[in-house]
N, C-alpha and C positions, 0 to 999 in steps of 0.2 A: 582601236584608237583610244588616246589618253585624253581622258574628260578634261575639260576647261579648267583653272584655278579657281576660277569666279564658281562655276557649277561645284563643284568640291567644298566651296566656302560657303554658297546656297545650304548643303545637305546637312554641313556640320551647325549652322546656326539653326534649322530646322528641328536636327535631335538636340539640341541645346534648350529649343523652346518646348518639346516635345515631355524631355526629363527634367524640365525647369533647372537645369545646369547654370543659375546666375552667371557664375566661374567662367565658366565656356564661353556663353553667350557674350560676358563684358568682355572680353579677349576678342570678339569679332565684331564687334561696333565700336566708330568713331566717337570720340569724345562729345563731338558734336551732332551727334545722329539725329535726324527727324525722322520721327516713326509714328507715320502716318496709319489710322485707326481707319477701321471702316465704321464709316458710322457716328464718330468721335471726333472730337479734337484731337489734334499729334499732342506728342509727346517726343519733347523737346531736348536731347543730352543722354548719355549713358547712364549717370547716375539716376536721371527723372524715368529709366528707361528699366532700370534694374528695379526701382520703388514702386513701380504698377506691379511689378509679378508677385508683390507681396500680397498675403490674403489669398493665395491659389493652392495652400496646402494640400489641401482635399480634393482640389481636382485631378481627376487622372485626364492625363492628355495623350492620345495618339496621335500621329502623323503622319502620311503616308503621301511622300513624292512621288506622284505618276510620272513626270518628268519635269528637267530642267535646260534651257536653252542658255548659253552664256557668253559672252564675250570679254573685252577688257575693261569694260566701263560698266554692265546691266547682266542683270539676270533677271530670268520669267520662270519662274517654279508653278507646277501646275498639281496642286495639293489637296489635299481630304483629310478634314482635321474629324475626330471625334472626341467630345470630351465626357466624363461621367462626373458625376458628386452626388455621391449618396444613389439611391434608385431613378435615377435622373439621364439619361443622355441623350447625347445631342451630335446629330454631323453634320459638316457642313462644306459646303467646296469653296475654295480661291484660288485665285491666282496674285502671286505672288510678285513684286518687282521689287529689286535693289537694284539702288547705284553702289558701285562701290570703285573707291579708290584707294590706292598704296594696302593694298589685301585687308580694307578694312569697308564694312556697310555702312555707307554716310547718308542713306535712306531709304525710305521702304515706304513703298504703298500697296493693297491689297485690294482686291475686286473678288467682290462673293456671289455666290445665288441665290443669296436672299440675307441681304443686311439686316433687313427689321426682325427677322425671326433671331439671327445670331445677337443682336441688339438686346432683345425680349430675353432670352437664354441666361444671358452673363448678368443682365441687370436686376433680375431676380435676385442676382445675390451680392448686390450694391449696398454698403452697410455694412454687411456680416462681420 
């Protein structure tokens, strides 16, 4: 059976955030995207969406979709992020939702297993 467009569109904005692919990434969010943080305030627009991935040089990020369920309006990706910097790292699980319309992510909310520790992790290096 031939995976969903929406699930296809889940995978590729996942290695997008994966390989920090700005390029990629702005190609699959709406102009107007709300991209909901766990733990955070959203963040609000493609371009305010591209300017947070700044300052992540040094992180190596992996990804790893266990799976994704999709339709024509949502997706639910069920994830394991691991990320490193320096002698440092850290995994964590979420679950993933988009809406997306006209083949594009016009928002994203995330749910973890433990927002304060992922909270703790990245805010260490708030500043740098």
């Amino acid at each position: 059976m031939t995976e969903h467009p929406n699930a296809a569109l889940f995978r590729e904005a996942m290695d997008s955030m994966s390989t920090q692919d700005t390029d990629a990434l702005a190609a699959l969010v709406a102009d107007d995207i709300v991209y909901n943080q766990i733990g955070l305030p959203p963040i609000v627009g493609k371009a305010a969406l591209i300017k947070s991935m700044e300052g992540y040089e040094d992180f190596d990020f992996e990804v790893a979709v266990h799976d994704v369920v999709a339709n024509d309006d949502h997706t639910v990706g069920l994830v394991t992020a691991t990320v490193k910097v320096g002698d440092q790292e850290f995994t964590y699980r979420t679950a993933e939702i988009m809406h997306i319309a006209d083949g594009q992510i016009t928002e994203r909310w995330a749910f973890s297993d433990d927002t304060e520790a992922i909270n703790n992790f990245f805010g260490q290096f708030a500043g740098d």
